[in-house]
N, C-alpha and C positions, 0 to 999 in steps of 0.2 A: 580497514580495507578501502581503496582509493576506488572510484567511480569503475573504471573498467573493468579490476580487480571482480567485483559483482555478478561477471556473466558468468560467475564458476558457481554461484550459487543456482543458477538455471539448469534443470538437467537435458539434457539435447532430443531426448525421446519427447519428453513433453514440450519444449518448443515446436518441435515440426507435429506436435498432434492439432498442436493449438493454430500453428500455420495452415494447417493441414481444413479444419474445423471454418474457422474463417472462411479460404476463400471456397471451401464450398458452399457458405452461406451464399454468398455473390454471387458464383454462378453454379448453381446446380446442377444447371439444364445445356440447350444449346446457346452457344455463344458467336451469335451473327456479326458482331462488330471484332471480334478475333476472325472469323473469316476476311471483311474487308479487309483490317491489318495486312493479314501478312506474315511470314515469316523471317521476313531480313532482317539486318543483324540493325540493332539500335541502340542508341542512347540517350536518356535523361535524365535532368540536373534535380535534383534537391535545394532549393532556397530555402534558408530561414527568413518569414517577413514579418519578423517580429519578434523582442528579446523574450530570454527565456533561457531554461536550462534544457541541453539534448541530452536526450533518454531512452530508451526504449530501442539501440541498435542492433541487441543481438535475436530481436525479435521480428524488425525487419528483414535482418538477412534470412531468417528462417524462412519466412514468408519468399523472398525473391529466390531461395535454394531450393524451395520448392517447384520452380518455374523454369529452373536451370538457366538462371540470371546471375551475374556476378556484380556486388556493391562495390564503391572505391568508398571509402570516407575521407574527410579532410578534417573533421575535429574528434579528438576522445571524446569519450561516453561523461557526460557529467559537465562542458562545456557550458558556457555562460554565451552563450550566443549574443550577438548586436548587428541585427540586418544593417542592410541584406546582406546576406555571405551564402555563398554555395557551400555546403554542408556534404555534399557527397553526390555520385554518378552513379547507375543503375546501367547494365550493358546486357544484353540480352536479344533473343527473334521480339519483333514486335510487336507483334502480337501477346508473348508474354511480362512485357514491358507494364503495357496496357493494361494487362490481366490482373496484375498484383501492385498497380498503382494506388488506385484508392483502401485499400483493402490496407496497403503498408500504409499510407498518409492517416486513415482515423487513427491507427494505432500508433503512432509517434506520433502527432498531435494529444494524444489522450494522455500516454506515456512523460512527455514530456510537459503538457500540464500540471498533472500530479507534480513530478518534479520540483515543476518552477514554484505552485504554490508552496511544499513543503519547504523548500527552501526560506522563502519567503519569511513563510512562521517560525522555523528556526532562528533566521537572522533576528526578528522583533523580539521571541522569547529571550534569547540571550542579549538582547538588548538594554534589557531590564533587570540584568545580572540572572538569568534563572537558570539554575546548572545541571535541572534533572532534563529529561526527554520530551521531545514532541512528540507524537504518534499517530499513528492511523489505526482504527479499527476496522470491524467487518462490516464496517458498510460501503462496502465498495458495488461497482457495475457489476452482477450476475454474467459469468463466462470473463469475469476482465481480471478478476481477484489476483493473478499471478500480475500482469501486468501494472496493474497501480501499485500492488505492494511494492514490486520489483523501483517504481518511480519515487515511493515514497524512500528510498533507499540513499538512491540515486540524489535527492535532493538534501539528504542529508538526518532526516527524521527515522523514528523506530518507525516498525510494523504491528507494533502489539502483539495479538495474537494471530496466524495464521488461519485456523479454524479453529471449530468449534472444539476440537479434541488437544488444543493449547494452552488451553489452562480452564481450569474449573471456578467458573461465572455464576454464582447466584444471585440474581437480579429479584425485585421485589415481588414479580409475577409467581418467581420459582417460589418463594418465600410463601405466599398467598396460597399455593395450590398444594403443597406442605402442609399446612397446617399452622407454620410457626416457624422460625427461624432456628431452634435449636434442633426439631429433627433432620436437616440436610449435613449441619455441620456435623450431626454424632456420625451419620454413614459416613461423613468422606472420612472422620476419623477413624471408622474401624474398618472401610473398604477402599479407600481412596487416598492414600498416604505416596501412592507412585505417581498417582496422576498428575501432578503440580501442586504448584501455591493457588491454595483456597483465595477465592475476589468474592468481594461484599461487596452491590452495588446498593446505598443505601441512602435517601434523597436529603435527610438535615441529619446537622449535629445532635441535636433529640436524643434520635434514634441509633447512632453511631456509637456514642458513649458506654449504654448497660451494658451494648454489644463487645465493647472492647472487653468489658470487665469482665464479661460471661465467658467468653472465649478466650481467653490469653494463652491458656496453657494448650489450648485446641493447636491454636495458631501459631505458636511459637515466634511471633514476631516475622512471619510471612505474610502476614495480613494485608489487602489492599483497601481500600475505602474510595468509592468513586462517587461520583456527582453529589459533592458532599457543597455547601454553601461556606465557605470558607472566610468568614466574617472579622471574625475576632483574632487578632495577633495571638493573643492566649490560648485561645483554642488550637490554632494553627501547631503552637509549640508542642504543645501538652501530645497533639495527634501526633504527629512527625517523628515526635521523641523517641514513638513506640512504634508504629507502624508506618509502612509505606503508604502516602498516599497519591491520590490519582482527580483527576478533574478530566470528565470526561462528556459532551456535548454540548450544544448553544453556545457551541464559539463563532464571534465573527471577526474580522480585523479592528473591530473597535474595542473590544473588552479582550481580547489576546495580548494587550499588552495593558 
């Protein structure tokens, strides 16, 4: 699906909640500097001032349709910007101009952040011939989670998992408070078989191994293995072979490629 394509994956009730949510943050109360405005009819520009990928447009318009504003653009969604370029006009009373200015600009700057670093990481991963996915997890900005994901899209990287209820994540904490590692996997086998592909978040190879061997038939070769130290070519193969694997945190631009 090409960059624009994208805004079909947004449903329209929840953009205008989240439009909606926002700029009540902003102003909740009375708004003096929309008194001085004004209501005459206005307009302004959007500058890009500084490269990057644009993102995040069907989130602004929600935001400015909320204000009964109308956007013009000048580049598709997914755009490789190289300022300065006027990137779109905003036309509207003035006052509502104003209103939903800052309010759209953090969130296409955020928006399109995410974007450009995804992008980024994609281009360096596949630089180094690597053919599986980049992705994003759930560590995104609390109330932004639709927003980044949506960028991380846009830049060309997966999303991982949406929520918590997208795939079933047993991390070493869950494992601890268990008791052990085989009794989560017996429930998800005998109660959790709709839920998704079972993830093993498990920190060495060690510990990876008895676990393949214990499980195989659990897992059917759905199996993930994350934050695993991935050392040995051999090792590498031998995992692969059989299961999916995944490398997942303390990345930075130096050890990503």
């Amino acid at each position: 699906m090409d960059a624009e394509g994208l805004a079909l994956l947004l449903p329209p009730t929840t953009l205008a909640a989240l439009a909606d949510s926002w700029l009540q943050e902003d102003c909740p109360g009375l708004n003096y500097a929309s008194w001085v405005a004004g209501a005459a009819p206005s307009q302004a520009a959007l500058w890009a001032k500084s490269p990057g990928v644009l993102a995040g447009r069907p989130f602004f318009d929600a935001i400015f349709a909320k204000l009964n504003c109308q956007v013009s653009w000048f580049f598709p969604e997914g755009s490789k910007l190289v300022p300065v370029a006027k990137v779109a006009e905003v036309r509207g009373p003035a006052h509502s101009v104003l209103l939903g200015e800052r309010v759209a600009l953090n969130m296409l700057a955020r928006c399109s952040g995410v974007a450009s670093a995804a992008a980024a990481a994609v281009e360096a991963a596949r630089g180094t011939g690597w053919t599986g996915h980049v992705a994003g997890t759930r560590k995104t900005t609390p109330g932004f989670r639709l927003v980044e994901k949506y960028g991380l899209l846009v830049g060309g990287a997966a999303t991982h998992r949406y929520d918590l209820g997208g795939l079933v994540m047993v991390k070493d904490n869950h494992i601890v408070a268990a008791g052990g590692v085989e009794k989560p996997w017996m429930m998800f086998k005998s109660k959790g078989q709709t839920a998704g592909k079972p993830v093993l978040i498990t920190p060495t190879l060690c510990t990876c191994f008895p676990i393949c061997a214990v499980f195989w038939e659990i897992l059917s070769g759905f199996y993930i293995l994350s934050q695993i130290e991935l050392r040995s070519k051999c090792q590498i193969l031998l995992i692969c072979g059989c299961f999916y694997t995944q490398k997942c945190g303390d990345f930075t631009w130096h050890n990503l490629i």
